[in-house]
ZAMARGU-4260 file (C-alpha; in steps of 0.2 Angstrom, whole numbers, plus 5000, padded with zeros to 4 digits):
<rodrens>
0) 4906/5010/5000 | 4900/4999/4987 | 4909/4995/4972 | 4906/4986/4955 | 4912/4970/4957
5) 4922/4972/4941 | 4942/4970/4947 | 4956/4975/4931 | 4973/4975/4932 | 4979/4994/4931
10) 4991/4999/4920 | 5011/4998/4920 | 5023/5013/4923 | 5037/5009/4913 | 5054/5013/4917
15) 5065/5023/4923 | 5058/5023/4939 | 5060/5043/4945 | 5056/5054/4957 | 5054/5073/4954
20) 5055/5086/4967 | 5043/5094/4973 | 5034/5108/4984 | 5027/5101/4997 | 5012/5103/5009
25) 5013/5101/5025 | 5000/5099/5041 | 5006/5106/5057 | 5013/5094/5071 | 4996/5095/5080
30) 4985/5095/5067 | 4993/5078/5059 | 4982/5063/5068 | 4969/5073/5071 | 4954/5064/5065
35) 4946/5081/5067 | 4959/5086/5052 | 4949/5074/5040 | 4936/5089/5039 | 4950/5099/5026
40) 4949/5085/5013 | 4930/5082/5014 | 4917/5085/5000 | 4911/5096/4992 | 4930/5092/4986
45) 4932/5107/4974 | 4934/5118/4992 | 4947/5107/4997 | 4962/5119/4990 | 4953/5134/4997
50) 4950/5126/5013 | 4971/5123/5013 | 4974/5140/5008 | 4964/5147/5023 | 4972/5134/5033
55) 4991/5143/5028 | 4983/5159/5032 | 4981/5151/5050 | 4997/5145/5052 | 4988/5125/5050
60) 4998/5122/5035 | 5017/5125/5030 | 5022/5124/5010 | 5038/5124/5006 | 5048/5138/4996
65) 5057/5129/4986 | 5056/5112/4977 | 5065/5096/4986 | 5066/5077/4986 | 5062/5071/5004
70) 5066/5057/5015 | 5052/5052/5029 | 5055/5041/5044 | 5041/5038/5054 | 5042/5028/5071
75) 5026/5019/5075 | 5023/5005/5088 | 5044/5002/5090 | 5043/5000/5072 | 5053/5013/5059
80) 5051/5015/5042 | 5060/5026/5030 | 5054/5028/5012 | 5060/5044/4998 | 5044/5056/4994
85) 5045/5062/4976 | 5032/5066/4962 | 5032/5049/4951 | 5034/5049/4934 | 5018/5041/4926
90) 5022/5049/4907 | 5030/5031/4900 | 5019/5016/4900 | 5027/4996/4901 | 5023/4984/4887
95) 5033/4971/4894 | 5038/4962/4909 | 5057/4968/4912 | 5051/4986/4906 | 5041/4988/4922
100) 5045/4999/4934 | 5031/4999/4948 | 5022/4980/4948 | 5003/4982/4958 | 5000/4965/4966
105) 4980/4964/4967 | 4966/4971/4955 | 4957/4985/4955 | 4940/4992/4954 | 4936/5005/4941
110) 4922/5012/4949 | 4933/5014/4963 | 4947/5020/4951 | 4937/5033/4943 | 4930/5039/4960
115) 4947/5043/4966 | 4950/5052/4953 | 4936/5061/4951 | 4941/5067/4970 | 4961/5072/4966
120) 4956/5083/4951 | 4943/5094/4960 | 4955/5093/4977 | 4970/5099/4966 | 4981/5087/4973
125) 4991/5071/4979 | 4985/5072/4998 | 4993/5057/5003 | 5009/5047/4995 | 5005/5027/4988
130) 5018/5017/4996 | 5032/5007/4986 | 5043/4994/4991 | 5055/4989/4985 | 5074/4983/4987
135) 5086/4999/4991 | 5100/5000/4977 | 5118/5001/4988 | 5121/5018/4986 | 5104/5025/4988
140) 5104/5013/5006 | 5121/5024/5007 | 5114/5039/5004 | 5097/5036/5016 | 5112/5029/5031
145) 5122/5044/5029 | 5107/5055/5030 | 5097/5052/5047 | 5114/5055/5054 | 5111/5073/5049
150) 5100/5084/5060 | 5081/5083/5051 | 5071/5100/5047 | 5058/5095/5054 | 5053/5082/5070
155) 5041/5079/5081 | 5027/5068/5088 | 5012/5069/5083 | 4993/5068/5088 | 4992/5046/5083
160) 5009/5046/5094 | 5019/5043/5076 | 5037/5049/5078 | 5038/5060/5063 | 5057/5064/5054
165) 5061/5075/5039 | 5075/5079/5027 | 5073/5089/5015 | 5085/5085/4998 | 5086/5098/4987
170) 5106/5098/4981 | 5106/5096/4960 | 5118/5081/4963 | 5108/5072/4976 | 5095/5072/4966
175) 5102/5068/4950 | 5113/5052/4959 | 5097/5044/4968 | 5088/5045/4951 | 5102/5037/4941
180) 5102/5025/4953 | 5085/5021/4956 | 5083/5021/4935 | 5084/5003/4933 | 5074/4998/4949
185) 5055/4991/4950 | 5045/4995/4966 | 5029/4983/4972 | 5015/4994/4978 | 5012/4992/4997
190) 4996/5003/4998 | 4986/5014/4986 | 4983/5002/4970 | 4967/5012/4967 | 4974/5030/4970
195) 4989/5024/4959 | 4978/5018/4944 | 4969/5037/4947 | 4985/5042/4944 | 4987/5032/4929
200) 4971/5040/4922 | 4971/5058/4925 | 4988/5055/4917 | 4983/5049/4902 | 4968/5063/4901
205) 4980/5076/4904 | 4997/5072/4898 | 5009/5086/4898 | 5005/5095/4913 | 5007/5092/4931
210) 4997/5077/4931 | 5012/5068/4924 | 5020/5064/4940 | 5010/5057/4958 | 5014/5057/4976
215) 5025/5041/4979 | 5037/5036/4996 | 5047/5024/4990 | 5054/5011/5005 | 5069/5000/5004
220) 5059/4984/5013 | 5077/4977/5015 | 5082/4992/5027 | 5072/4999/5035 | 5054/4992/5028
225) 5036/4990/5031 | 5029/4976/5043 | 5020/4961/5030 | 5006/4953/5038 | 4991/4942/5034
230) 4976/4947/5030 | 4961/4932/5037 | 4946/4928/5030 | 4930/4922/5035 | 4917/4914/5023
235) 4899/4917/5028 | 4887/4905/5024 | 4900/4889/5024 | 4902/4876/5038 | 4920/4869/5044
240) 4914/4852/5035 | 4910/4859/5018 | 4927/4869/5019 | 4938/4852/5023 | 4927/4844/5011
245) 4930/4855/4997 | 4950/4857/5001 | 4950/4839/5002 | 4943/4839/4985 | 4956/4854/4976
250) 4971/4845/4982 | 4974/4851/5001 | 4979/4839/5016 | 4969/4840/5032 | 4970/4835/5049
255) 4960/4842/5064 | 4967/4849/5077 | 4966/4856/5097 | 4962/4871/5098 | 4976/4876/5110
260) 4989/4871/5096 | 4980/4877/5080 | 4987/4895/5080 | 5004/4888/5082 | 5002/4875/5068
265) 5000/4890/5058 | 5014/4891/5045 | 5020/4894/5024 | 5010/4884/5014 | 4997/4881/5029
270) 4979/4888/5034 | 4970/4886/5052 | 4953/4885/5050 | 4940/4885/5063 | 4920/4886/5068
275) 4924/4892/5083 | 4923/4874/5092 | 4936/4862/5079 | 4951/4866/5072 | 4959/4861/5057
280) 4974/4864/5048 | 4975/4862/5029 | 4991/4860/5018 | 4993/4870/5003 | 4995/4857/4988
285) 5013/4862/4981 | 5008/4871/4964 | 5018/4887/4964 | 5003/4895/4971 | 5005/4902/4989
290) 4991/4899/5000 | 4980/4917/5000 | 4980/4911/4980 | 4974/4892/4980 | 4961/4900/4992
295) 4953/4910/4982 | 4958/4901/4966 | 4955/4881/4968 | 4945/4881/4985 | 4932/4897/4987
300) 4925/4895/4967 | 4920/4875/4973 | 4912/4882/4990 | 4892/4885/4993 | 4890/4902/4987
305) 4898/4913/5004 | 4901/4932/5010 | 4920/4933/5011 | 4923/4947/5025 | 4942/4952/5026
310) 4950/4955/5045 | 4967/4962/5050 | 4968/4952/5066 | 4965/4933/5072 | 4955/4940/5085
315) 4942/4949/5074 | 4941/4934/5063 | 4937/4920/5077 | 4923/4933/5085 | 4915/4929/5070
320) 4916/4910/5070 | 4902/4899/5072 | 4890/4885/5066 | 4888/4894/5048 | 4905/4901/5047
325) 4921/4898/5046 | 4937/4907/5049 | 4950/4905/5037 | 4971/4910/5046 | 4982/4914/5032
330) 5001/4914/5035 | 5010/4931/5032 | 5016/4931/5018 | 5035/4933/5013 | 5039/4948/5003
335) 5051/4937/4991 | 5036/4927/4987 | 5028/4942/4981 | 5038/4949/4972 | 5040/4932/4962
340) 5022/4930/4958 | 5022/4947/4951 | 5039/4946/4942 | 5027/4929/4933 | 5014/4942/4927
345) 5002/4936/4941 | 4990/4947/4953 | 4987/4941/4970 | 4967/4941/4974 | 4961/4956/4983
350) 4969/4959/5001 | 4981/4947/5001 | 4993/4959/5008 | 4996/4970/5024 | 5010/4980/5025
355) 5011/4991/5041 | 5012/5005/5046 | 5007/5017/5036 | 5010/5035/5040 | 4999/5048/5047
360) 4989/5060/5033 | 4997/5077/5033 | 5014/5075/5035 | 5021/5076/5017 | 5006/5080/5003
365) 5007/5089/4986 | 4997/5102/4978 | 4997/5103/4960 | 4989/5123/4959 | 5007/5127/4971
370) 5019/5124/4957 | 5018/5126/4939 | 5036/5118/4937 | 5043/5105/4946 | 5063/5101/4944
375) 5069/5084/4943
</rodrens>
């Protein structure tokens, strides 16, 4: 898909941050995983809420009786991660920086933006969460602990091989305590910066209604959080000399090196870059930027113009390596670091982050034709 390459920063949800229960849509266990079950959220999108209804009628998909807060676990690859599923309030915007209660870390694309929207209004719904991290209050970490100890409403393994757990939190006071506790906190979006600006706009459009709120999982990164991982680069069109040259040249130390020791030599505040036949290692200049930053902002602008092509793994990055290109290794980086760039008013350039997993489509989902009122 093909976007403008126009990239905004999306608006800013101002605090308190809360969570609204909600009645939620369900897949069943063998349809969640299912690539097959993509089919019920394809276009034309207006048929998507008739398309769930007939599903019901099949026994496909479950929606719940009655309004509830959730907690999710999912188990995926030895990993767990445990997050709170509520409709977000999106009524209140920030104006300044300690009034913000959810902080996006990249740009957007309001092509993109207005796409996704587009797609939620004719769908009717929130078909998947966006993912916020953040730092757990103690007594909702509490709360979450005492919790899994409880038998869940629902478990079971679905058709990806995710280990799914649900509770369901519907007691009055439950709600009411993780809200006042979570009030004063700010959340970092893992995964959905585009879905969450939709928000933000169909929002604005429609203020007063159910568009108010937006499906959110909200994870306490310091229990039990997402993986953060890099995500590598390779630059089309630039050779490994013109790349050592040009971070010469913007302040960065460089040293070749063998290629059996250049992954290792990876490290904060380090790159590994390669054509496939040298190494190198190039050290960050120590400017407060971190290295995914002073990439795209001191060394990529000076480079021969180049496709930048964004990979998950080292692996897909160095099958790409050759004469004409050259492989850029990123460290991870560290979620503190993150969050201090953002808490300076900065956005990290475009895929800068990974955070995995990220749960399978169908297990928690919200309709907004289900419900007309939703209690908080």
């Amino acid at each position: 898909m093909d976007f403008d390459a126009t990239v905004v920063t999306p608006p800013y949800v101002a605090k308190p941050l809360r969570l609204s229960a909600f009645r939620a849509m369900m897949l069943s266990p063998a349809r969640i995983g299912d690539p097959a079950s993509a089919r019920a959220f394809a276009r034309p999108y207006r048929s998507v809420a008739g398309r769930l209804q007939e599903w019901e009628r099949r026994g496909h998909v479950v929606t719940d009786d009655d309004p509830a807060l959730y907690l999710h676990e999912y188990t995926a690859g030895g990993l767990t991660v445990r997050g709170l599923v509520g409709a977000l309030d999106l009524s209140r915007r920030a104006t300044r920086l300690d009034d913000r209660a959810i902080w996006p870390h990249e740009g957007i694309h309001p092509v993109q933006v207005d796409e996704l929207a587009d797609r939620m209004l004719e769908m009717e719904m929130n078909p998947a969460p966006i993912l916020l991290v953040h730092d757990g209050p103690a007594a909702v970490r509490a709360f979450v602990r005492r919790l899994v100890t409880t038998p869940p409403h629902r478990e079971y393994t679905d058709r990806a091989g995710q280990h799914q757990r649900l509770w369901r939190i519907d007691a009055p006071e439950d709600v009411e305590m993780l809200n006042d506790a979570l009030a004063p906190s700010s959340a970092l979006i893992a995964d959905g910066h585009h879905r969450y600006a939709a928000y933000l706009r169909l929002q604005q459009e429609r203020p007063g209604t159910a568009w108010d709120s937006g499906l959110a999982m909200l994870v306490d990164q310091g229990d039990t959080g997402l993986f953060l991982g890099a995500i590598h680069r390779t630059l089309r069109g630039v050779a490994l000399d013109d790349l050592l040259s040009a971070a010469r040249a913007a302040g960065g130390s460089v040293r070749t090196v063998h290629a059996g020791t250049a992954l290792g030599a990876l490290a904060p505040g380090r790159l590994t870059v390669t054509d496939g036949d040298e190494w190198a290692v190039i050290e960050v200049p120590e400017r407060g930027l971190l290295p995914v930053e002073w990439l795209h902002l001191d060394l990529v602008p000076t480079l021969p113009a180049s496709q930048v092509a964004y990979h998950h793994s080292v692996e897909e990055a160095l099958l790409l390596a050759e004469a004409r290109t050259s492989a850029v290794l990123l460290p991870a980086p560290d979620f503190a670091d993150v969050v201090r760039v953002i808490n300076r008013g900065r956005l990290l350039p475009e895929k800068a982050t990974s955070f995995q997993p990220k749960p399978s489509l169908g297990v928690l989902m919200r309709s907004l034709n289900v419900a007309p009122v939703e209690q908080s």
